[in-house]
C-alpha positions as CSV (number, residue, x, y, z in Angstrom):
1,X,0.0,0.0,0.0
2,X,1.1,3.6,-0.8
3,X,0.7,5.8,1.6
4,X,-0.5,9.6,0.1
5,X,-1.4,12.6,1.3
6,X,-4.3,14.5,-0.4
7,X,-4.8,18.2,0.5
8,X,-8.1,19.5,-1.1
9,X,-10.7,21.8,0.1
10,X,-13.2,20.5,-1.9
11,X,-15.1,17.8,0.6
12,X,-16.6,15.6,-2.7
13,X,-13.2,15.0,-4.4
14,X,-11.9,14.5,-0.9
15,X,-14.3,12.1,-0.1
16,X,-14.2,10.8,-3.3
17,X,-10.3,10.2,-3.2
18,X,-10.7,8.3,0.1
19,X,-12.8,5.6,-1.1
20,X,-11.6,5.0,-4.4
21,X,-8.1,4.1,-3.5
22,X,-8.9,1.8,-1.3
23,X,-11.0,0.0,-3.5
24,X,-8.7,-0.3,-6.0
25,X,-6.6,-1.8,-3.2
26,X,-3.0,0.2,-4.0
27,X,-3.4,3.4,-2.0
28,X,-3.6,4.3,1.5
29,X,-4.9,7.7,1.3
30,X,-5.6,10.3,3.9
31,X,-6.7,13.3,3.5
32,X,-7.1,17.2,4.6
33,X,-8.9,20.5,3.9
34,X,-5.7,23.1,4.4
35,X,-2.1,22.8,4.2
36,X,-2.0,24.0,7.9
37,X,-3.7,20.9,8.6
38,X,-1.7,18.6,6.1
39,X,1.6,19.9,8.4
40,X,0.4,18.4,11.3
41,X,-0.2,14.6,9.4
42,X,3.1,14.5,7.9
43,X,4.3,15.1,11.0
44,X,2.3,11.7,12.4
45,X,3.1,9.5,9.1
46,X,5.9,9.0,6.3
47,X,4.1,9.4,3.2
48,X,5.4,8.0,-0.1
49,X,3.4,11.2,-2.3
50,X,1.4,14.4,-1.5
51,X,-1.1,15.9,-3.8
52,X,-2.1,19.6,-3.3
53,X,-4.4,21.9,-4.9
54,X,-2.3,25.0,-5.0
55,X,-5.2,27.5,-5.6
56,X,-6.9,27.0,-1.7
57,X,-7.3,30.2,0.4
58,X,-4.9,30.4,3.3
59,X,-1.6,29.4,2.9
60,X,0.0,29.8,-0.3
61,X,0.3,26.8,-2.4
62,X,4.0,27.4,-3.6
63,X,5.6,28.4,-0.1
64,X,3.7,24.7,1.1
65,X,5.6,23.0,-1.4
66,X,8.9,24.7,-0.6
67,X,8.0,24.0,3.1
68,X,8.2,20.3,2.5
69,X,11.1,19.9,0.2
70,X,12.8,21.6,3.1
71,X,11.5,20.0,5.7
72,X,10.7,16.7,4.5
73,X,13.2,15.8,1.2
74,X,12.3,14.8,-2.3
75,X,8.4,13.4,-1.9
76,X,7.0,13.2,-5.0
77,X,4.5,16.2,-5.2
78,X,1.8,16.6,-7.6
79,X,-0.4,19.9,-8.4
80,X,-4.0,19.0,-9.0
81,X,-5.4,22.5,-9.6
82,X,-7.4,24.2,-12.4
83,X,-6.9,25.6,-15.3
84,X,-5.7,29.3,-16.1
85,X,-3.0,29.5,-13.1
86,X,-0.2,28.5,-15.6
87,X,2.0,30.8,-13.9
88,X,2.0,29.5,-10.6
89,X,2.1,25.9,-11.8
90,X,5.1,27.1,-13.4
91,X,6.9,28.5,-10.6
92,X,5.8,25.3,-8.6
93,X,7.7,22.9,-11.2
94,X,10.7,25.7,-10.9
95,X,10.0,24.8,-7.2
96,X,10.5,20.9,-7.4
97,X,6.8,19.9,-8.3
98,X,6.7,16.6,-10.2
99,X,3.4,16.4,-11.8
100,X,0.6,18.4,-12.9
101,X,-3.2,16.7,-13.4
102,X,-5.6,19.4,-14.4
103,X,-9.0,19.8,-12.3
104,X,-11.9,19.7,-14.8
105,X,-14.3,17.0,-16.0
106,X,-16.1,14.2,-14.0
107,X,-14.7,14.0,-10.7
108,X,-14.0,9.8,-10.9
109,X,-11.9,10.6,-13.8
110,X,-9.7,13.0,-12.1
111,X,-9.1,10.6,-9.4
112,X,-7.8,8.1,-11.8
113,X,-5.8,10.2,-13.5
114,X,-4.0,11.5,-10.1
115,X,-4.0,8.0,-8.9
116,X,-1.7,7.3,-12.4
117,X,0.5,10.6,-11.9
118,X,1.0,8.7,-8.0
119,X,1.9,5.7,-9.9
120,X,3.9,7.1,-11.8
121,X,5.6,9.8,-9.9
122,X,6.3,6.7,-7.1
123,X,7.9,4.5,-9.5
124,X,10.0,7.0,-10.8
125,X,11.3,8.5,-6.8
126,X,11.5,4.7,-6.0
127,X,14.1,3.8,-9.5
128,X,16.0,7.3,-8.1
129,X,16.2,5.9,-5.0
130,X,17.2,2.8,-6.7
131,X,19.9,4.4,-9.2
132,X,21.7,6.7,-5.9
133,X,21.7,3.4,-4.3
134,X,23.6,1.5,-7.1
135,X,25.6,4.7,-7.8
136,X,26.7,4.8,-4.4
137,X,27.7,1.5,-4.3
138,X,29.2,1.3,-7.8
139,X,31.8,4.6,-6.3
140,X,32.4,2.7,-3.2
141,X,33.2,0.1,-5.4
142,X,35.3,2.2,-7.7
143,X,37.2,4.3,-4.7
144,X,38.7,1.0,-3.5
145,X,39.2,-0.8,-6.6
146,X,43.0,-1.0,-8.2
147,X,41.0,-0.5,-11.5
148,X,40.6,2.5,-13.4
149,X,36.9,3.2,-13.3
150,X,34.9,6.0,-14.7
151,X,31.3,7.2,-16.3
152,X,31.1,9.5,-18.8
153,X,27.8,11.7,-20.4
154,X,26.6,11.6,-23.9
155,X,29.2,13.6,-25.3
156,X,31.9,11.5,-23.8
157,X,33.0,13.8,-21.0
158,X,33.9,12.2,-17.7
159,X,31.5,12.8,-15.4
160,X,33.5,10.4,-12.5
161,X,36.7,9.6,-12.5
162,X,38.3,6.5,-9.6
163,X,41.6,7.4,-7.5
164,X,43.2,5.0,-9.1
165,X,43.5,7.2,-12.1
166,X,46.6,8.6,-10.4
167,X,48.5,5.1,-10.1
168,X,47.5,3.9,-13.4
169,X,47.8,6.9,-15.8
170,X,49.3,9.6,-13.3
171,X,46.6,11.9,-13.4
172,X,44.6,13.2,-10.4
173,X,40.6,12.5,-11.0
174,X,40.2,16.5,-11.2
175,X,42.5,17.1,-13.9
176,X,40.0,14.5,-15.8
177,X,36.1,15.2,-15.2
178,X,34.5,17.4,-17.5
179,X,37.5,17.2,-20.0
180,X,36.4,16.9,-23.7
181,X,36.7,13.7,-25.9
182,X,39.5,15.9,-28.0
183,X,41.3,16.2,-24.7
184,X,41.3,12.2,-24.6
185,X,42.0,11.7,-28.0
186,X,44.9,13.8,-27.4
187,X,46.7,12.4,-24.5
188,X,45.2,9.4,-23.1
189,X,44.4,7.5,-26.2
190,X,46.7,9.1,-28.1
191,X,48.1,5.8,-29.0
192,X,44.9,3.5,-28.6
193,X,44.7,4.0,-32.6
194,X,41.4,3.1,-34.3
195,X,40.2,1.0,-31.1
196,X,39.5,3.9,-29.2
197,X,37.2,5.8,-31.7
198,X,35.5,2.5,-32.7
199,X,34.4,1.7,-29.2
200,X,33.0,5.0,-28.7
201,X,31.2,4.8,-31.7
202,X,29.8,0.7,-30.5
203,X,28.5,3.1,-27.0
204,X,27.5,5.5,-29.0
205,X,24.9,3.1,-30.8
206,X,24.0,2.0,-27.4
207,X,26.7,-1.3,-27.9
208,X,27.9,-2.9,-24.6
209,X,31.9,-2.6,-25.7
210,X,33.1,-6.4,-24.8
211,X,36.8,-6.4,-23.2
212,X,39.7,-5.6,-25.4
213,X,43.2,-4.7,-24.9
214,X,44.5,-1.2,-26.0
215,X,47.1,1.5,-25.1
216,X,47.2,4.4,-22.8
217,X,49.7,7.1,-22.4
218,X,50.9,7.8,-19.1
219,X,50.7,11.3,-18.0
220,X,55.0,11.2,-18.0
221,X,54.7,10.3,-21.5
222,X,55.3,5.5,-20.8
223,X,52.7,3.9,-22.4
224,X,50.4,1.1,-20.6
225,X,48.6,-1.7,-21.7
226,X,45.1,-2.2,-20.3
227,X,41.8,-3.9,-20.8
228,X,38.9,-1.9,-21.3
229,X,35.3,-3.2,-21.0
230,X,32.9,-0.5,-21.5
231,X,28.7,-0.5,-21.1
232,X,26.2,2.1,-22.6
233,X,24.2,3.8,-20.2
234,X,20.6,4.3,-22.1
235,X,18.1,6.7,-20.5
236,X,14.4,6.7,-22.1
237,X,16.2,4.8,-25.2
238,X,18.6,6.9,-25.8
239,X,22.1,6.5,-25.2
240,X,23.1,8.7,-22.3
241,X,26.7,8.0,-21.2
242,X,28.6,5.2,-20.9
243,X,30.5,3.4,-17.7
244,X,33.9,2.1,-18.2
245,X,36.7,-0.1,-16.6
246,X,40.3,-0.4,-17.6
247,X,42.7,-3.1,-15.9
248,X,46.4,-2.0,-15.9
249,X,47.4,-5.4,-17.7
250,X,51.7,-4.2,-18.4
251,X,52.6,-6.4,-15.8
252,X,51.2,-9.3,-16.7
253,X,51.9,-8.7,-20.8
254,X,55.6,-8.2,-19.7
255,X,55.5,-11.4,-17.6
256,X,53.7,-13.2,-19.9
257,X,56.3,-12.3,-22.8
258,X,59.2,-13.2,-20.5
259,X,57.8,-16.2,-20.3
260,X,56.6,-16.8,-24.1
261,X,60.5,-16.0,-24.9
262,X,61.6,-18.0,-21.7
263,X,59.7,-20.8,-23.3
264,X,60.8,-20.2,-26.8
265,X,64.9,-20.5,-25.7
266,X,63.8,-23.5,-23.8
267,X,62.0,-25.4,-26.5
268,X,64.7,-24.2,-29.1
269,X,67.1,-25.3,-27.1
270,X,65.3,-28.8,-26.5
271,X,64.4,-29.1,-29.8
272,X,67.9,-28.4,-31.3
273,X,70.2,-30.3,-28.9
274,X,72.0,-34.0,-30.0
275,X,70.7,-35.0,-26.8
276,X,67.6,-37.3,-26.6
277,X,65.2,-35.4,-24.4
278,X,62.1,-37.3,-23.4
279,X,59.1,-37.3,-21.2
280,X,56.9,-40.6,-20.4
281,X,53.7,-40.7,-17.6
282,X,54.0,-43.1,-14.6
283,X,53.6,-46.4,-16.6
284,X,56.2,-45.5,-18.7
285,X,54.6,-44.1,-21.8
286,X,56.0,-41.5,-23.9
287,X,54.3,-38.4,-23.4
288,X,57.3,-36.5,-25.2
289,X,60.6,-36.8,-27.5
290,X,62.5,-34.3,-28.7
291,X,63.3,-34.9,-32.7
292,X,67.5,-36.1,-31.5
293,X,65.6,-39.8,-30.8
294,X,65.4,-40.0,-34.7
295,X,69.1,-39.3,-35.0
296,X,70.1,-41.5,-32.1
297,X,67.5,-44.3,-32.2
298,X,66.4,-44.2,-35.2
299,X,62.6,-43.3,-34.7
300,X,60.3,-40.7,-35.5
301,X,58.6,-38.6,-33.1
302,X,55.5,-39.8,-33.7
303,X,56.0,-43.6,-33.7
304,X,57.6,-43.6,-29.8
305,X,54.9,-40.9,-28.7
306,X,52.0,-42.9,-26.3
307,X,54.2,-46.0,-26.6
308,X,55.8,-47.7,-23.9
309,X,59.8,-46.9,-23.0
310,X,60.7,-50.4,-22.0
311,X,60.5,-52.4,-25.4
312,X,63.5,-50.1,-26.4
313,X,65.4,-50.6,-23.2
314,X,67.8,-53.7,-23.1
315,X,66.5,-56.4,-21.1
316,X,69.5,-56.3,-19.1
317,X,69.2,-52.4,-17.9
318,X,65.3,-52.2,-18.2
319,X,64.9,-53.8,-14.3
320,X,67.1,-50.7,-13.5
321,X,65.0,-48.3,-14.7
322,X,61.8,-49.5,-13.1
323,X,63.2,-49.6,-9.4
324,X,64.0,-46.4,-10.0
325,X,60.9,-45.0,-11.3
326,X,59.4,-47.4,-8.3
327,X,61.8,-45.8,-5.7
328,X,60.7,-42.2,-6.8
329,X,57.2,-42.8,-6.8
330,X,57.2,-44.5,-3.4
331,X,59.5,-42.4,-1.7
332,X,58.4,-39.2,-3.0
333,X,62.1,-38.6,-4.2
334,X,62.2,-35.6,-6.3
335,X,65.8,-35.8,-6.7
336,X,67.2,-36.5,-10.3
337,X,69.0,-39.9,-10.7
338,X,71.8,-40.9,-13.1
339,X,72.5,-44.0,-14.9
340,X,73.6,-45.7,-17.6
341,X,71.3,-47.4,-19.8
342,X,71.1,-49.0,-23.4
343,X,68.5,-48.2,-25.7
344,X,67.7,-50.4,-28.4
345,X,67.9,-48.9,-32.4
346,X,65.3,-49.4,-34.3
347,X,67.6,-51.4,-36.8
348,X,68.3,-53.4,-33.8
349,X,71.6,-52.6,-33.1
350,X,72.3,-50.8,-28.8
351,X,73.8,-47.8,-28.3
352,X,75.1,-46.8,-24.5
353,X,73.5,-43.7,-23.1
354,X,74.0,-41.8,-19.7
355,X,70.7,-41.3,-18.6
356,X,69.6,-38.1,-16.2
357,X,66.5,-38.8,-15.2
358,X,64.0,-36.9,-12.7
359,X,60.2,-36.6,-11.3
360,X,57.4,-34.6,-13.2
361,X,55.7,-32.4,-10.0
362,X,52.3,-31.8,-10.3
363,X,50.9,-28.1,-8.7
364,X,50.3,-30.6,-5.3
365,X,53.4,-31.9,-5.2
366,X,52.8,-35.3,-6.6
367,X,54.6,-37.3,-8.8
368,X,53.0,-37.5,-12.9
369,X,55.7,-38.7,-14.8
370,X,59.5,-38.5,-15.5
371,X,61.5,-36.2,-17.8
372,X,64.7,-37.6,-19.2
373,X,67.7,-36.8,-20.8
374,X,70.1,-39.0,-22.4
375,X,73.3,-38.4,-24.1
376,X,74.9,-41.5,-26.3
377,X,78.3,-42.2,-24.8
378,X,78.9,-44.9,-26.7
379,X,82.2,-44.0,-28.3
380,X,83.1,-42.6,-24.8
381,X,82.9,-45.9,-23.4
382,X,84.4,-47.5,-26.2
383,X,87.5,-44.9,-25.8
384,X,87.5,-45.9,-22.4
385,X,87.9,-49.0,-22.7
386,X,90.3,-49.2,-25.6
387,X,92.5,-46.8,-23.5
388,X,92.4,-48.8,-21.0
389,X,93.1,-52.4,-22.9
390,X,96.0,-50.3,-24.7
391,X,97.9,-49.1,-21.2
392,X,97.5,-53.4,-20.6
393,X,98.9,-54.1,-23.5
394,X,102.0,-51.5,-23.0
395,X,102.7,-52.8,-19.0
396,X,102.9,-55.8,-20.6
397,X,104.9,-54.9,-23.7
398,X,107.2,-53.5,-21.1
399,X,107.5,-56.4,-19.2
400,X,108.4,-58.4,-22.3
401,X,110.6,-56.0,-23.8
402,X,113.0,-55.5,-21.2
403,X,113.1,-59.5,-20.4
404,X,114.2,-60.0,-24.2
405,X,116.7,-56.9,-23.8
406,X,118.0,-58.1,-20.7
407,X,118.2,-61.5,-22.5
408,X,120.5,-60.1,-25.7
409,X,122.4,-58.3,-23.6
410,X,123.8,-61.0,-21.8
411,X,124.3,-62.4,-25.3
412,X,126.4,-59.2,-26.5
413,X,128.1,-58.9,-23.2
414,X,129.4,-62.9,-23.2
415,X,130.8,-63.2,-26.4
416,X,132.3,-59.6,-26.2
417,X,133.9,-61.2,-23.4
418,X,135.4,-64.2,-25.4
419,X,136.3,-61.9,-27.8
420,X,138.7,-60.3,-25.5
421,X,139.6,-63.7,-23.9
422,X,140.2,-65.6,-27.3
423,X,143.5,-65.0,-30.0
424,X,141.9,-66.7,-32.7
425,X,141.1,-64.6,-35.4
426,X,138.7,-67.4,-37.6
427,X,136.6,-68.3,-34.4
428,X,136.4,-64.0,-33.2
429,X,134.8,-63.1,-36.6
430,X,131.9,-65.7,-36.0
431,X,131.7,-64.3,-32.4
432,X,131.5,-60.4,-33.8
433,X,128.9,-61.5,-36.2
434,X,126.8,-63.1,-33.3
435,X,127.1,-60.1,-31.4
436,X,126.5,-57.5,-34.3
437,X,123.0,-59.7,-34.5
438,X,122.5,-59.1,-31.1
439,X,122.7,-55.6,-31.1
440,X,120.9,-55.4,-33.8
441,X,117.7,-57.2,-32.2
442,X,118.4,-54.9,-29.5
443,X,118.1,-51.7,-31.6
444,X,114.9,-53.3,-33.3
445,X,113.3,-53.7,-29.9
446,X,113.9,-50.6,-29.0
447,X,112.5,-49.3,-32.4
448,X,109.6,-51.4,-31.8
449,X,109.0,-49.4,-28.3
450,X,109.2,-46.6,-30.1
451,X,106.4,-47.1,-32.2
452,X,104.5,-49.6,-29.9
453,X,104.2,-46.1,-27.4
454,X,102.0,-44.6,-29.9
455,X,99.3,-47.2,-29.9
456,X,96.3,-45.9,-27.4
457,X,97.2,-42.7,-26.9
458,X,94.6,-41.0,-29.2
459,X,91.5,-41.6,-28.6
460,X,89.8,-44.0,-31.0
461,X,87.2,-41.7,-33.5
462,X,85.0,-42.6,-36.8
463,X,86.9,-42.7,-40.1
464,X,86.5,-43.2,-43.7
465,X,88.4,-45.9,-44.7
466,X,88.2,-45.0,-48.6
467,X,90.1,-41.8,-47.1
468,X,93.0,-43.6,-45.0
469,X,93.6,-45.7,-48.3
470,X,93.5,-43.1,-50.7
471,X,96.5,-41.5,-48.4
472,X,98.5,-44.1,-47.3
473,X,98.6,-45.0,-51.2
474,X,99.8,-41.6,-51.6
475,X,103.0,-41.8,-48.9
476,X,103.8,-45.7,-50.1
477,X,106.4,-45.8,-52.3
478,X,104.7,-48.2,-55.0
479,X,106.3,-48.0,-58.3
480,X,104.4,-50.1,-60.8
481,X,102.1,-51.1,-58.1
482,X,98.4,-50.6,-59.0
483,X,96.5,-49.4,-55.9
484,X,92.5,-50.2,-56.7
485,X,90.5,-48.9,-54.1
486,X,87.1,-49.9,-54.2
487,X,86.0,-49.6,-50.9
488,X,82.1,-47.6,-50.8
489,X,82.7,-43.5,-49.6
490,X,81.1,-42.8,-46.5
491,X,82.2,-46.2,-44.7
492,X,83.6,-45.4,-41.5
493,X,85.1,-47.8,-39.2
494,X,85.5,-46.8,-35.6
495,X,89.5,-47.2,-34.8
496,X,92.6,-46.0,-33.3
497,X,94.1,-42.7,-35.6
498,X,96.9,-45.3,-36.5
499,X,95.0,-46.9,-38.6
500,X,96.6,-45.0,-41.4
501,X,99.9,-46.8,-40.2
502,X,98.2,-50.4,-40.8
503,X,97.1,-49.3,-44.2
504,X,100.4,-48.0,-45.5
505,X,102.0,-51.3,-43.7
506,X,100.0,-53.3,-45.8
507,X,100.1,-51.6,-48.9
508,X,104.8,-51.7,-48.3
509,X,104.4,-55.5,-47.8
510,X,102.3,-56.5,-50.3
511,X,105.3,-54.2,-52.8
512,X,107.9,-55.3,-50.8
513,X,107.6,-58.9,-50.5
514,X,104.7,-60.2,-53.6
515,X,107.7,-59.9,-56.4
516,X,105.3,-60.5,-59.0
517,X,102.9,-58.0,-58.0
518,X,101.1,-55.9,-59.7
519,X,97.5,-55.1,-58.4
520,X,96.5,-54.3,-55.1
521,X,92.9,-54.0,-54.4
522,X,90.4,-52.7,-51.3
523,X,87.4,-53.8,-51.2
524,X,84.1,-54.4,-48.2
525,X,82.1,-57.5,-48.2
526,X,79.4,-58.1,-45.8
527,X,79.9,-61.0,-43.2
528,X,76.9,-61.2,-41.3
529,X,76.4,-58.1,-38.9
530,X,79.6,-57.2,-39.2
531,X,82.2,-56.2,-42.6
532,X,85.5,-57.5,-43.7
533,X,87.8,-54.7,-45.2
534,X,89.5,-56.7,-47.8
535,X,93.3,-56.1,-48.9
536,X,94.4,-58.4,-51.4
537,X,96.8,-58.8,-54.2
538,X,98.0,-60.6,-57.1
539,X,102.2,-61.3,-55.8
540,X,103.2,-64.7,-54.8
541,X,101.5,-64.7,-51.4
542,X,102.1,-66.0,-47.9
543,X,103.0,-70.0,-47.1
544,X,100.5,-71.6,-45.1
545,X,102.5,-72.3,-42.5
546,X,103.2,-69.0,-42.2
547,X,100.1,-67.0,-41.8
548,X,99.6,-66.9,-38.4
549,X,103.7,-66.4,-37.9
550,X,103.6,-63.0,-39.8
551,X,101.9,-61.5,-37.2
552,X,104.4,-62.1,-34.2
553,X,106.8,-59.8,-33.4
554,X,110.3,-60.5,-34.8
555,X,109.0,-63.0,-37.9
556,X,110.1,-62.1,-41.1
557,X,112.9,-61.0,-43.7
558,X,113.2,-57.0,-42.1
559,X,112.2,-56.1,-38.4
560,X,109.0,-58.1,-38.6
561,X,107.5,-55.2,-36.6
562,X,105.1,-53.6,-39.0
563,X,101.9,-56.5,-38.8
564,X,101.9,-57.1,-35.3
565,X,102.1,-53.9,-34.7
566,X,99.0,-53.6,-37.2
567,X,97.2,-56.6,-35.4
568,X,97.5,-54.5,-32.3
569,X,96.3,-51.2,-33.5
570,X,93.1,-53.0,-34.8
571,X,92.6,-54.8,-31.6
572,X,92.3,-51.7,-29.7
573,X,88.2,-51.4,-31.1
574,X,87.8,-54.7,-31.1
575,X,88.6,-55.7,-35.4
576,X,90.8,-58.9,-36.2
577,X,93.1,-59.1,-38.4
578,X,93.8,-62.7,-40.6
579,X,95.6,-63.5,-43.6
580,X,93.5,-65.8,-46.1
581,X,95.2,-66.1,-49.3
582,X,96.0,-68.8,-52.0
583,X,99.8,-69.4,-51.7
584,X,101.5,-68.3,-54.9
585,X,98.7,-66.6,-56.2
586,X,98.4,-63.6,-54.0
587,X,98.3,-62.4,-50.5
588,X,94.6,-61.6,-48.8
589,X,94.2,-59.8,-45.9
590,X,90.8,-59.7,-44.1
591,X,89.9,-57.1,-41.6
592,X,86.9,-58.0,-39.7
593,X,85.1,-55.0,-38.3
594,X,82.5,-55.4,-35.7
595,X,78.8,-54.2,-36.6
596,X,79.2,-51.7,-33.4
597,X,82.4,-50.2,-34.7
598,X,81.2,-49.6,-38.5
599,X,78.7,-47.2,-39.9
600,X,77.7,-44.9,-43.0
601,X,79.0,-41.7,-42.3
602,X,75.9,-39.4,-40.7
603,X,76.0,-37.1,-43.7
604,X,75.9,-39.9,-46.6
């Protein structure tokens, strides 16, 4: 029920007014015959609307409604008087009068019509009541909020400006309200571009401007990047202004394009090392490769992605790997761990690789996964470990050495001895030619240690064997001597950098000792997994009893230094040498390389 005051001197409409309200249920009227007498109920009762004949004797009708906007605020008050005092009605909207119904005609009408204007007039103090209520919450709102908010009218003038103007654009909010859109365009926006006058024209057409990112210009002249959401306000359908938030967003852009560039030197980095860089979930399935598997392994990307890890692990190393996985995951261990494992080629052949492996961390702190990175260390190993059978192989040369010295000596130093004891001239020649032969073993020993030092002390690398022949050919002194090399380019054999020395020792033999030489030929033939590098030739070849002899140290016609010196240089990386030939119809040396220690050079 509405309660309204109606102050009317006429006792019909009174009357009249007092019933009818009621019956239509909405009002709860009372009424009075002067406005003395209507100051003493508003006094008694809060009343939502007055209505007031303004032409009654007594008190004026204009100083009454001045009375109560003092006294009593913003009540909705409507005239209800006749025609023909235009000029007082005038003065009494001047005066904060709402409404105006005329008072002519059938008596029930005019009732209605005042009980419409009440309507009305109620509605509309209730939505103002409404709107100061939103608006002062909206600037509470605004004066504590870190975003820039503020309103502005139909001609895009800022009507409000937030405090936080001052942090985010470094102006204060007075040096902003009531500034012109040129003022804006100007400064502010100066380098928003075409966003700026395209959202006001979306408000303009009463558009609700959805969030987009633009640029401000600070009042020291940096520039800022915010969001900006802005909402049309409409009044009576027609666009009236327009409310507007901007979110200071540099931060957050500059953070998130440290991070973006952060990410792309990571992933560049990732995706451009040699090392194999992977990522599998807790049972082990691949989740993510780098592309190096492919060079390493063998596989594409996308044939090991959501397979399993441990068909490519050697059976030997794969219970390793799952204890610890297990060991992380029940221990909560987020420490990386290190070992070595084998991985399995997709041509079938292992490779060795140090494996660094460590725990994905979810946001919780649990354990999703595990990130790897391997690096192939098979050529380290195998340098390893032909370093270290090559220092074997010198303590022991050592040993032997100076046991046969020791043993020649005492041969020189005897018969020196009888030739100082002993006047026969026939027998001393025969004990100077023994002891010349002495010597002379001595001083092939010692030129043996001499080159025998060399072996292991480089670290074994990949070469091309077509190469090494092509130069040793070049520094062997062949004369007639055909050299046919016909070995494939791009075969590499994994080997001590003497190889060059077994090549070129080959190549003086076979012209030394074949007499009726004249071809020598290289050639690769497969044997199994692994190759044989074939030297052979067309001379008069080795004697069957003698082609396992060739190779000891001190057999032959000249130092008989040169193949087992060879045999020993290949054994390093694991190749054999043997000597297969058809007495008197040429010489045929067979290198067998092991499948590990051959391959087609990376770029072939």
């Amino acid at each position: 029920m509405i309660p309204v005051l109606f102050v009317d001197d006429d006792p019909a409409l009174t009357e009249l007014f007092r019933h009818l309200p009621e019956h239509e249920g909405s009002f709860s009227p009372d009424t009075c015959p002067t406005m003395e007498s209507a100051f003493v109920l508003l006094k008694s009762r809060a009343y939502d609307a007055i209505i007031v004949d303004i032409g009654m004797p007594g008190m004026d009708g204009i100083a009454f409604l001045k009375a109560v906007r003092d006294q009593y605020g913003d009540i909705p008050f409507i005239l209800f008087t006749r025609p023909g005092r235009e000029g007082s009605i005038i003065e009494a909207f001047n005066s904060g009068a709402d409404s105006f119904v005329p008072k002519h005609g059938d008596p029930k009408a005019q009732v209605v019509k005042l009980i419409h204007a009440v309507q009305k007039a109620v509605q509309r103090k209730q939505a103002m009541l409404e709107l100061e209520m939103s608006e002062k919450q909206f600037r509470g709102m605004a004066e504590r909020s870190s975003d820039l908010i503020f309103t502005i009218d139909k001609t895009m003038s800022p009507t409000y400006v937030s405090p936080s103007a001052r942090t985010i654009i470094g102006y204060d909010p007075e040096e902003l309200v009531g500034k012109s859109v040129e003022f804006a365009a100007t400064t502010i926006f100066s380098r928003s571009g075409p966003v700026f006058l395209n959202g006001i024209h979306a408000n303009m057409r009463g558009e609700t401007v959805d969030i987009f990112e633009t640029m401000l210009v600070h009042k020291n002249g940096n520039t800022i990047l915010v969001n900006v959401k802005a909402v049309p306000i409409i009044h009576d359908g027609e666009f009236a202004g327009a409310q507007v938030i901007m979110r200071d967003i540099t931060g957050r852009v500059r953070a998130e394009q440290a991070l973006s560039e952060s990410e792309r030197k990571y992933r560049d980095l990732v995706e451009t090392t040699t090392d194999w860089i992977w990522e599998t979930d807790l049972e082990g399935r691949h989740t993510y490769s780098n592309p190096a598997v492919e060079n390493l392994l063998g596989y594409p990307v996308g044939e090991i992605l959501g397979t399993s890890a441990f068909p490519l692990i050697h059976p030997d190393d794969e219970a390793r790997v799952r204890e610890l996985m297990a060991s992380c995951i029940e221990s909560m261990d987020r420490r990386p761990g290190t070992l070595n494992i084998r991985w399995l080629k997709k041509d079938g052949t292992t490779r060795l690789f140090e494996s660094a492996i460590i725990p994905i961390v979810d946001a919780t702190g649990g354990i999703t996964g595990f990130r790897g990175m391997d690096r192939d260390i098979t050529e380290r190993r195998r340098a390893e470990e032909a370093l270290l059978l090559a220092n074997r192989k010198l303590a022991i040369l050592n040993s032997i050495t100076r046991h046969d010295i020791n043993n020649q000596l005492m041969v020189l130093m005897a018969y020196l001895s009888m030739l100082e004891e002993h006047e026969d001239d026939s027998q001393n020649d025969e004990y100077c030619r023994i002891a010349i032969a002495a010597a002379e073993r001595i001083a092939s020993m010692i030129q043996f240690t001499k080159e025998y030092e060399k072996v292991g002390v480089q670290t074994p690398v990949w070469h091309d064997i077509r190469t090494i022949v092509d130069r040793a050919a070049r520094k062997a002194a062949c004369g007639d001597v055909v050299i046919q090399n016909d070995l494939p380019s791009g075969f590499e054999i994994f080997s001590d950098p003497l190889i060059v020395k077994v090549i070129y020792n080959l190549i003086e033999n076979a012209v030394r000792y074949g007499n009726t030489i004249t071809t020598i030929r290289f050639q690769l033939i497969e044997c199994g997994a692994d190759r044989l590098v074939i030297c052979e030739d067309d001379g008069d070849g080795v004697a069957a009893d003698e082609k396992e002899k060739i190779f000891e140290r001190g057999f032959g016609r000249n130092t008989g230094l040169g193949l087992a010196l060879s045999r020993e240089i290949l054994g390093i990386t694991g190749i054999t040498i043997t000597e297969n030939g058809e007495p008197g119809r040429g010489a045929r040396f067979e290198m067998r390389v092991p499948h590990a220690s051959c391959r087609i050079a990376p770029d072939f």
